[in-house]
Biopython code that builds the backbone (N, CA, C, O; Angstrom):
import numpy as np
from Bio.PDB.StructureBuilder import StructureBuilder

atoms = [
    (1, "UNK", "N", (0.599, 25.847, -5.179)),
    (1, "UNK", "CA", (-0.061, 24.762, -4.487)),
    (1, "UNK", "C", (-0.466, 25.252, -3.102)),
    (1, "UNK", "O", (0.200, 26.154, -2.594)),
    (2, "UNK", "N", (-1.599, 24.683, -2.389)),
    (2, "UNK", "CA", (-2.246, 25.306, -1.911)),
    (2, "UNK", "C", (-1.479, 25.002, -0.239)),
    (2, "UNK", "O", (-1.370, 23.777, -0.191)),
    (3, "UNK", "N", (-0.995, 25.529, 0.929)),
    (3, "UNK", "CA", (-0.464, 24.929, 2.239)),
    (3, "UNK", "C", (-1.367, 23.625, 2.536)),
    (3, "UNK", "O", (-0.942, 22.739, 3.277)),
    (4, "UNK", "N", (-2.008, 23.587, 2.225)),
    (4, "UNK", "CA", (-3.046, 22.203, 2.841)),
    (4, "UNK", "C", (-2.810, 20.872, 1.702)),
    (4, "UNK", "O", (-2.731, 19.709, 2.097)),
    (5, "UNK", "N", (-2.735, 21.177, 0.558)),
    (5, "UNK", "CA", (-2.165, 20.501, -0.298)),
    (5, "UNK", "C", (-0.770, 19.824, 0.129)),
    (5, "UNK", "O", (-0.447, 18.649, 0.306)),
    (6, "UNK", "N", (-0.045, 21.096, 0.225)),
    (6, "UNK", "CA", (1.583, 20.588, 0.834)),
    (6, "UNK", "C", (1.601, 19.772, 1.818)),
    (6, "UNK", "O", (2.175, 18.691, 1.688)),
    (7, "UNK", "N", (0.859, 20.191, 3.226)),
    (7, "UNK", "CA", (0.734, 19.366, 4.451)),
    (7, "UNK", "C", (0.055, 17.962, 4.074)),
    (7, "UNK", "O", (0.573, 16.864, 4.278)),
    (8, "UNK", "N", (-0.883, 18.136, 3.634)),
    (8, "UNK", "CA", (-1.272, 16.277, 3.127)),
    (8, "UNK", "C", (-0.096, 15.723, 2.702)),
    (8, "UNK", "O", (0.304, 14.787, 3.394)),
    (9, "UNK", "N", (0.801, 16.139, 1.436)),
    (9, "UNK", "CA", (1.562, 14.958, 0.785)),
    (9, "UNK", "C", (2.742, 14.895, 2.027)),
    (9, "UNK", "O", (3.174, 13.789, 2.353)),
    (10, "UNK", "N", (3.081, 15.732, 2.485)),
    (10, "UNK", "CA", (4.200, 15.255, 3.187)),
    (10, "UNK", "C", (3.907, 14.315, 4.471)),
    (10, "UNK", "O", (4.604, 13.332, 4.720)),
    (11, "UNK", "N", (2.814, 14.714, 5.254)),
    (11, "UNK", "CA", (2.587, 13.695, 6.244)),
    (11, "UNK", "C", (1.907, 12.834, 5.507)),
    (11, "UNK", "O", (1.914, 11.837, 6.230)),
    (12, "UNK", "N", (1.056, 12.428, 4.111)),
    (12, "UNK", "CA", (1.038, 10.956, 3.341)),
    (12, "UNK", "C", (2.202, 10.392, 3.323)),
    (12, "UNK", "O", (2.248, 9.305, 3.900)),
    (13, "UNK", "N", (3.159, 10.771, 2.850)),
    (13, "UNK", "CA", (4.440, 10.510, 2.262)),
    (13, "UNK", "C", (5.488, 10.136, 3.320)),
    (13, "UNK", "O", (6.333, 9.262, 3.128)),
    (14, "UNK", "N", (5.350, 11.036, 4.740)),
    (14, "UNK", "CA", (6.014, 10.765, 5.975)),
    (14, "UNK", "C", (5.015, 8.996, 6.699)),
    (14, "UNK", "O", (5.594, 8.285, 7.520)),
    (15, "UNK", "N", (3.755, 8.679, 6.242)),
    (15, "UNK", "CA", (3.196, 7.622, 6.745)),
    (15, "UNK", "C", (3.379, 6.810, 6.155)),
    (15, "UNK", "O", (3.406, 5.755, 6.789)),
    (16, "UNK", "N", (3.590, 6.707, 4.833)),
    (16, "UNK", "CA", (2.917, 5.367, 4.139)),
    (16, "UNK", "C", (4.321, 4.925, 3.198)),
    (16, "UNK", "O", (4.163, 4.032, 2.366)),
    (17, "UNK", "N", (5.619, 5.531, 3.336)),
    (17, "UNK", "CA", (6.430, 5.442, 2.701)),
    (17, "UNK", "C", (7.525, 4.777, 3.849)),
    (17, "UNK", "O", (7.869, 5.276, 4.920)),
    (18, "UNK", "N", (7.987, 3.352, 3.184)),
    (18, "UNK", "CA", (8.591, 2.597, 3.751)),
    (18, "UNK", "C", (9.537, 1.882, 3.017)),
    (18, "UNK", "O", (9.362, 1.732, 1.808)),
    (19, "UNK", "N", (10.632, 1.366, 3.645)),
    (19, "UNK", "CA", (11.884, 0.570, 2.478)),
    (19, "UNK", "C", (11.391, -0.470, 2.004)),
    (19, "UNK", "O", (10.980, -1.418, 2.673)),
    (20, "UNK", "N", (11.389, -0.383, 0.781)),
    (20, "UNK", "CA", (11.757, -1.737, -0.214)),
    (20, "UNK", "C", (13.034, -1.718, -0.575)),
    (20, "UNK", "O", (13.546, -0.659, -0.940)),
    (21, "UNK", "N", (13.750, -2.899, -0.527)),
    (21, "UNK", "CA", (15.217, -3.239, -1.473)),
    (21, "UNK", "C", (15.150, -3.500, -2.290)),
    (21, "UNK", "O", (15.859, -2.929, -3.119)),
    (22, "UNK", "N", (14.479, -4.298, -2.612)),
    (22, "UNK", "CA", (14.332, -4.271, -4.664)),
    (22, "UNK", "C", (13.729, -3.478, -5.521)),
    (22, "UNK", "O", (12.675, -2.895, -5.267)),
    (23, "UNK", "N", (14.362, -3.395, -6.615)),
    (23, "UNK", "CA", (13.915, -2.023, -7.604)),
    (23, "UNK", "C", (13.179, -2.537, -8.111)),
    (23, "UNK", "O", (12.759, -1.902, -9.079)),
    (24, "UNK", "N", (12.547, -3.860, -7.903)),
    (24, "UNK", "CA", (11.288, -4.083, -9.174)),
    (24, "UNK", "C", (10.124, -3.673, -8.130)),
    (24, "UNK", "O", (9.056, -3.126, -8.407)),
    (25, "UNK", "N", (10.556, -4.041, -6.965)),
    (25, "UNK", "CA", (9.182, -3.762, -5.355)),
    (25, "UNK", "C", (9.630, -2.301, -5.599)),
    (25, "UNK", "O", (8.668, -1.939, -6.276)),
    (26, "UNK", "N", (10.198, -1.528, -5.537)),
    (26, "UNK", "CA", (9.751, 0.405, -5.383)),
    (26, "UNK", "C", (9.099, 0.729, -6.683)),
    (26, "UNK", "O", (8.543, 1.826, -6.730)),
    (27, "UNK", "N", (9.070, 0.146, -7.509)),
    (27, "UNK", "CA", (8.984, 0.475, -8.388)),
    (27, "UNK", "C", (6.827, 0.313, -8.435)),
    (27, "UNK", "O", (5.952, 1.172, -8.553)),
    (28, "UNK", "N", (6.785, -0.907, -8.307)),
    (28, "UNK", "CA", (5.477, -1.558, -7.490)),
    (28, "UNK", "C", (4.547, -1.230, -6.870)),
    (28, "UNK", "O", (3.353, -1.139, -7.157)),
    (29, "UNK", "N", (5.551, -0.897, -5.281)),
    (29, "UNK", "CA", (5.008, -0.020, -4.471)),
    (29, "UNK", "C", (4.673, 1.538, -4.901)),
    (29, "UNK", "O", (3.607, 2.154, -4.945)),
    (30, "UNK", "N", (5.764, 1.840, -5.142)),
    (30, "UNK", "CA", (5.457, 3.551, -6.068)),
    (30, "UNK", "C", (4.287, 3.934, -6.931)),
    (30, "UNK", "O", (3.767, 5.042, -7.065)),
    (31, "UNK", "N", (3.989, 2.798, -7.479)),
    (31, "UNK", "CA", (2.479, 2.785, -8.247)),
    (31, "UNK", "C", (1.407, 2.709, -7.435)),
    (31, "UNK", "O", (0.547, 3.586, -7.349)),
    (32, "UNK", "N", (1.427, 1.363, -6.640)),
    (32, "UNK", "CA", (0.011, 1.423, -5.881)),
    (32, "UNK", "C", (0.094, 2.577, -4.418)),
    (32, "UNK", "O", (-0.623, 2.498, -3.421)),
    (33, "UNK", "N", (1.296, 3.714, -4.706)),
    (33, "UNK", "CA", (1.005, 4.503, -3.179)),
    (33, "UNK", "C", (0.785, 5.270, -4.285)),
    (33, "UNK", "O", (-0.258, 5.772, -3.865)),
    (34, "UNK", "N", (0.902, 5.681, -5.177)),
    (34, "UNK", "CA", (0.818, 6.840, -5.831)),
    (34, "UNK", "C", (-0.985, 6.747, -6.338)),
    (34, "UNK", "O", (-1.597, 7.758, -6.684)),
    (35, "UNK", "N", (-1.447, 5.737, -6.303)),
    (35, "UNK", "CA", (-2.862, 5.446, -6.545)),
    (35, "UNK", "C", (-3.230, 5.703, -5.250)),
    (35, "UNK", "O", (-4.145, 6.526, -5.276)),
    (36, "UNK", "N", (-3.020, 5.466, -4.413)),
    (36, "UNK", "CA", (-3.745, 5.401, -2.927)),
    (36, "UNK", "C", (-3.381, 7.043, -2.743)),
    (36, "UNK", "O", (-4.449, 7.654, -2.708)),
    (37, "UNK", "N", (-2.480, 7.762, -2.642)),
    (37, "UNK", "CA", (-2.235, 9.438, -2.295)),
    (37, "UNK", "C", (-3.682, 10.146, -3.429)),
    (37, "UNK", "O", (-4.636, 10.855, -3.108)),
    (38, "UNK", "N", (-3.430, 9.781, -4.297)),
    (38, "UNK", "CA", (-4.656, 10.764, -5.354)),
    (38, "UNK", "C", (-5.643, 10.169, -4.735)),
    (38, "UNK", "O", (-6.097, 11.040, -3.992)),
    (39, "UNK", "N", (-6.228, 9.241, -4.599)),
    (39, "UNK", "CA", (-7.420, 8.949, -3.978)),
    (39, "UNK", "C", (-8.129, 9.339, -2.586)),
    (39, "UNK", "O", (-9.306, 9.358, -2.225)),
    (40, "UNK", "N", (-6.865, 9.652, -1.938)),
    (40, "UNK", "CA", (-7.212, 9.913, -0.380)),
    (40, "UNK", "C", (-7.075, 11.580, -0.452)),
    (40, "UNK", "O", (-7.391, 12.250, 0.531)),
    (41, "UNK", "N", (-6.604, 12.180, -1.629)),
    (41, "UNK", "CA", (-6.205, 13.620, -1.864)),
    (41, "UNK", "C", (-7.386, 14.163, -2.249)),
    (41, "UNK", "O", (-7.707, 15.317, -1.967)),
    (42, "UNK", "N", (-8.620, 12.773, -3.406)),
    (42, "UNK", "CA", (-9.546, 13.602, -3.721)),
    (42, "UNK", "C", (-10.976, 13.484, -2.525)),
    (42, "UNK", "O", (-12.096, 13.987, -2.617)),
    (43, "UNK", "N", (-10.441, 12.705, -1.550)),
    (43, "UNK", "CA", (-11.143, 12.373, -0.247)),
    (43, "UNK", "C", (-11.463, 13.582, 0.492)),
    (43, "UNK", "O", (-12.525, 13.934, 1.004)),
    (44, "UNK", "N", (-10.248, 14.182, 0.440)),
    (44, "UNK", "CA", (-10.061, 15.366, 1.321)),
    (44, "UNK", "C", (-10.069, 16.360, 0.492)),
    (44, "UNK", "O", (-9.413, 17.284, 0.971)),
    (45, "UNK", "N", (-10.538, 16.633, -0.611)),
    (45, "UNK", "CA", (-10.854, 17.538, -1.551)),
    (45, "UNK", "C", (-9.492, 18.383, -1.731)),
    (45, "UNK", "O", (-9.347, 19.572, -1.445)),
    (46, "UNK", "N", (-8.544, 17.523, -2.258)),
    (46, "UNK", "CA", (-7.332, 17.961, -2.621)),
    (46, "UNK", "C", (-7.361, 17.895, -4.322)),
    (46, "UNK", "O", (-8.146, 17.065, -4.780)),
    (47, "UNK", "N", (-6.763, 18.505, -5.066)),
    (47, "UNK", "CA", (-6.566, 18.289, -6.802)),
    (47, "UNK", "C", (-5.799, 17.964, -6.687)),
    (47, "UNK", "O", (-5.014, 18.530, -5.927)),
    (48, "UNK", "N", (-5.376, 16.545, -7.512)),
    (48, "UNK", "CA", (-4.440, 16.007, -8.264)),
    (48, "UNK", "C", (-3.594, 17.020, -9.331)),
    (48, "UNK", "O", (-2.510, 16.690, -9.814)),
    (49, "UNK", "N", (-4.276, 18.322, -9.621)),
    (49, "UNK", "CA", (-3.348, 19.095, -10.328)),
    (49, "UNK", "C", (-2.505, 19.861, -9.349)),
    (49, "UNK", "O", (-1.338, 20.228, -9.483)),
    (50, "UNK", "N", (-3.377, 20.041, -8.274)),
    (50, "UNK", "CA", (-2.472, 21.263, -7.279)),
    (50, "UNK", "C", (-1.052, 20.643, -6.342)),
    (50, "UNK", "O", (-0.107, 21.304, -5.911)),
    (51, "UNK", "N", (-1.279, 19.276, -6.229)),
    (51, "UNK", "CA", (0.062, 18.759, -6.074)),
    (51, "UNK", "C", (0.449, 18.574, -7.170)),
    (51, "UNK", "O", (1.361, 19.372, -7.385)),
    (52, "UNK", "N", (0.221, 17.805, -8.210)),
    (52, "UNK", "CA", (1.426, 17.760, -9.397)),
    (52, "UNK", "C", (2.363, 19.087, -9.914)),
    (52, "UNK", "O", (3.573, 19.299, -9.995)),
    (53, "UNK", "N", (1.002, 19.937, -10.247)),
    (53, "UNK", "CA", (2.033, 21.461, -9.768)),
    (53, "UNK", "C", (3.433, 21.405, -9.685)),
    (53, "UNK", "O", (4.408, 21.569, -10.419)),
    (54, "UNK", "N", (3.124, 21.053, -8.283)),
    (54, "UNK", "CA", (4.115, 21.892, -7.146)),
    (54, "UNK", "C", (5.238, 20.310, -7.228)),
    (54, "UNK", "O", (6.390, 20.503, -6.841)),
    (55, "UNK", "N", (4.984, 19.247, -7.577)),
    (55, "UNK", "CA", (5.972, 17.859, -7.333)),
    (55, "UNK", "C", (6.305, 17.511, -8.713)),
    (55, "UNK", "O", (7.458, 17.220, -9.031)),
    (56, "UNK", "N", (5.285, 17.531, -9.584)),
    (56, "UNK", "CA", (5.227, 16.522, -10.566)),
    (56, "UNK", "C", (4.549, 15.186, -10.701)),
    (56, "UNK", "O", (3.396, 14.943, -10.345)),
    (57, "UNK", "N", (5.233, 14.511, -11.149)),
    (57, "UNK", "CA", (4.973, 13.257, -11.150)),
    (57, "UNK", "C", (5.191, 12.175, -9.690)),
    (57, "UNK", "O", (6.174, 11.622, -9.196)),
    (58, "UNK", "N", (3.609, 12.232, -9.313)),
    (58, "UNK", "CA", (3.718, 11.957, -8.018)),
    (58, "UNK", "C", (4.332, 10.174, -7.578)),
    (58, "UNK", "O", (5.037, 9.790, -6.646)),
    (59, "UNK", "N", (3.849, 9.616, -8.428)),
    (59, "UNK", "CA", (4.554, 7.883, -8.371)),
    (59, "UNK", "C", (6.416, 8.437, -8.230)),
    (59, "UNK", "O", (7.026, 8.183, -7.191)),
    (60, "UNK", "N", (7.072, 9.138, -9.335)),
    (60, "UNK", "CA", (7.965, 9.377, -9.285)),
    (60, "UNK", "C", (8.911, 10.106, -8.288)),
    (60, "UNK", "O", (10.140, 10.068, -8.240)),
    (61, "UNK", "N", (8.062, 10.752, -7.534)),
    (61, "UNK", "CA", (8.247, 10.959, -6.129)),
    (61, "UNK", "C", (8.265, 10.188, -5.331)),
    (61, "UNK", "O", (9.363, 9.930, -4.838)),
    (62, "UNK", "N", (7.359, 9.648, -4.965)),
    (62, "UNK", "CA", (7.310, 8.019, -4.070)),
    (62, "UNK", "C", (8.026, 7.108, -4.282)),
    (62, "UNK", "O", (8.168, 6.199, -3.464)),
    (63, "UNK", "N", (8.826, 7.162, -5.782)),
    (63, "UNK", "CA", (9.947, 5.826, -5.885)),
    (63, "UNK", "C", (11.245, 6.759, -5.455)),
    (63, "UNK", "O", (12.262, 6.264, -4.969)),
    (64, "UNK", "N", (11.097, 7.998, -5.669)),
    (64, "UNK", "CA", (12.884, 8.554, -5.373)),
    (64, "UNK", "C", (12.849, 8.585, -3.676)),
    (64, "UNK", "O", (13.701, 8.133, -2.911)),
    (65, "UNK", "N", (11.803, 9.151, -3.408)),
    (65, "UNK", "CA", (11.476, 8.355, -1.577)),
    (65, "UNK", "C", (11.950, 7.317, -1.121)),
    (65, "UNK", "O", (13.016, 7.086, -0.550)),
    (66, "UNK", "N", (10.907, 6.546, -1.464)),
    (66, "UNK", "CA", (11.502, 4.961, -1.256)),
    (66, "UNK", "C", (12.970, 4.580, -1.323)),
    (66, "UNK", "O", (13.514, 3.849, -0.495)),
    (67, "UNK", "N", (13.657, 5.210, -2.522)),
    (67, "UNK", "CA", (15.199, 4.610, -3.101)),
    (67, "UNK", "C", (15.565, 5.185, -1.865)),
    (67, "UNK", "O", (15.868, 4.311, -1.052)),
    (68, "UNK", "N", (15.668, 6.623, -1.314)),
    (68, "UNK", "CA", (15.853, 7.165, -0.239)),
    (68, "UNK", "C", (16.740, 6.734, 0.967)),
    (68, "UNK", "O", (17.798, 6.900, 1.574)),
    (69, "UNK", "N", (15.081, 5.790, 0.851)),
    (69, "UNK", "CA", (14.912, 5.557, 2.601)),
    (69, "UNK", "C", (15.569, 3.810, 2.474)),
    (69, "UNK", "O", (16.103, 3.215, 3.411)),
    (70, "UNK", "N", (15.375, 3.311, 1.229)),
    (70, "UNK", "CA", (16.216, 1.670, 1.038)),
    (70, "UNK", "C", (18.075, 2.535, 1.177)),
    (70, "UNK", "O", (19.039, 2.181, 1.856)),
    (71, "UNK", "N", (17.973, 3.304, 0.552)),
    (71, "UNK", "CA", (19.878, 3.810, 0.765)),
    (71, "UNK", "C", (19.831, 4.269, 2.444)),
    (71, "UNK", "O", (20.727, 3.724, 3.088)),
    (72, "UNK", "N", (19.436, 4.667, 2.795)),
    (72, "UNK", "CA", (19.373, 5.342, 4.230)),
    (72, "UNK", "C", (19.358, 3.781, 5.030)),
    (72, "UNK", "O", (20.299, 3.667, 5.815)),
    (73, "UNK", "N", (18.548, 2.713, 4.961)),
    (73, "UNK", "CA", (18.812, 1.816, 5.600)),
    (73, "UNK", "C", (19.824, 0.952, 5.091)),
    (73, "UNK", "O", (20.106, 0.209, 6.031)),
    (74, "UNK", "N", (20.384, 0.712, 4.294)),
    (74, "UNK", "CA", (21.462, -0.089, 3.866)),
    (74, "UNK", "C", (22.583, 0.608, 4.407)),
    (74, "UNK", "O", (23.530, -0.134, 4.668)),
    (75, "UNK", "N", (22.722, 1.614, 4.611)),
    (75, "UNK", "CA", (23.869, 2.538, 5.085)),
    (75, "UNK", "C", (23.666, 2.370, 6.573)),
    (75, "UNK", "O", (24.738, 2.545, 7.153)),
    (76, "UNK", "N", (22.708, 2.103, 7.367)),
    (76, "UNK", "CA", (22.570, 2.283, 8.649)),
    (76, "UNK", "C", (22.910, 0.493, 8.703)),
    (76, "UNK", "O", (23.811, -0.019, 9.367)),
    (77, "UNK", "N", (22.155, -0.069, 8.025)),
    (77, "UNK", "CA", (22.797, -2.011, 8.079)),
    (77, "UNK", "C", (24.305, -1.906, 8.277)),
    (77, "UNK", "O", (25.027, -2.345, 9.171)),
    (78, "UNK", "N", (24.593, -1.128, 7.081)),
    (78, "UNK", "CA", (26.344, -1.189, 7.367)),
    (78, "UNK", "C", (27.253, -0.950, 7.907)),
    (78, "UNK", "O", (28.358, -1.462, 7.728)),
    (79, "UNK", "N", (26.832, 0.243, 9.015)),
    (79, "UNK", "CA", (27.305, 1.198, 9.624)),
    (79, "UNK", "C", (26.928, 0.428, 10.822)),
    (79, "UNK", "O", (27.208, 1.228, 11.714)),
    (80, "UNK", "N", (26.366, -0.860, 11.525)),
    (80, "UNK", "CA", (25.828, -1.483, 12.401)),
    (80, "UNK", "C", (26.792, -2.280, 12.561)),
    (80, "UNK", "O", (27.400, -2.314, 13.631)),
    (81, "UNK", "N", (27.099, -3.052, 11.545)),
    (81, "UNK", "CA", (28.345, -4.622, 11.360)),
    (81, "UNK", "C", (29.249, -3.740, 12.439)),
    (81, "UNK", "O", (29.427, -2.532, 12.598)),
    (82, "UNK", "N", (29.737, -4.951, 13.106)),
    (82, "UNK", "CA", (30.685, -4.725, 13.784)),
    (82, "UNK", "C", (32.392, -4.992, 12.653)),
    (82, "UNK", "O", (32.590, -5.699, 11.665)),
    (83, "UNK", "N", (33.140, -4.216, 13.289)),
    (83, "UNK", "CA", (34.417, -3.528, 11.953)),
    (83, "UNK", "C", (35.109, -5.055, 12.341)),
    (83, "UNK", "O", (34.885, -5.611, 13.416)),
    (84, "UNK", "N", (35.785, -5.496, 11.515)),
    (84, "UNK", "CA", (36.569, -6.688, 11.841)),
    (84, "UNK", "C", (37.886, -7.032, 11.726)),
    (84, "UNK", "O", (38.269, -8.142, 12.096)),
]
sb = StructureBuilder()
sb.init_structure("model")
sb.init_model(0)
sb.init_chain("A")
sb.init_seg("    ")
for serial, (resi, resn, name, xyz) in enumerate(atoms, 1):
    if name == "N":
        sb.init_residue(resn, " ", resi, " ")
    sb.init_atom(name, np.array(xyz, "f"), 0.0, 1.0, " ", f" {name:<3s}", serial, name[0])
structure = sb.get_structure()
C-alpha cells in the first residue's frame, strides 16, 4: 500500500472516528464512515484495493475503532467517579 494511501486512512480515521455506546450505532456508523472513507479515497485518487490490501475490510476497521474508543471512554467515565 502506497505511504499516501496509509496517511489518508489514518488521519480519516484519526477525524471522523468518534464514540458510539451502542453496538447497534457502531455498527451503523461503521457502515456509513466506511462509505464516506472510499469515496473521499477515490476523491483523492486513492484505490479502494490499495487500502484493503494493507487493512482489509475497511467498515470492519472503523467498528473495531469505534469499540476502541467507546471502551477507552467508559474506562475514563469510570476512572472519573469519585471512589466511595
Amino acid at each position: 500500500m502506497s505511504e499516501h494511501a496509509i496517511e489518508f486512512l489514518r488521519g480519516w480515521i484519526g477525524e471522523k472516528v468518534h464514540c458510539q455506546h451502542s453496538p447497534a450505532k457502531i455498527e451503523k456508523q461503521a457502515e456509513t464512515l466506511a462509505k464516506e472513507c472510499c469515496a473521499q479515497a477515490a476523491e483523492e485518487g486513492i484505490l479502494l484495493e490499495d487500502i484493503q490490501e494493507e487493512v482489509g475490510d475497511i467498515q470492519e476497521l472503523i467498528a473495531s475503532r469505534l469499540e476502541e474508543v467507546a471502551e477507552e471512554s467508559e474506562q475514563q467515565t469510570t476512572s472519573d467517579k469519585p471512589s466511595e
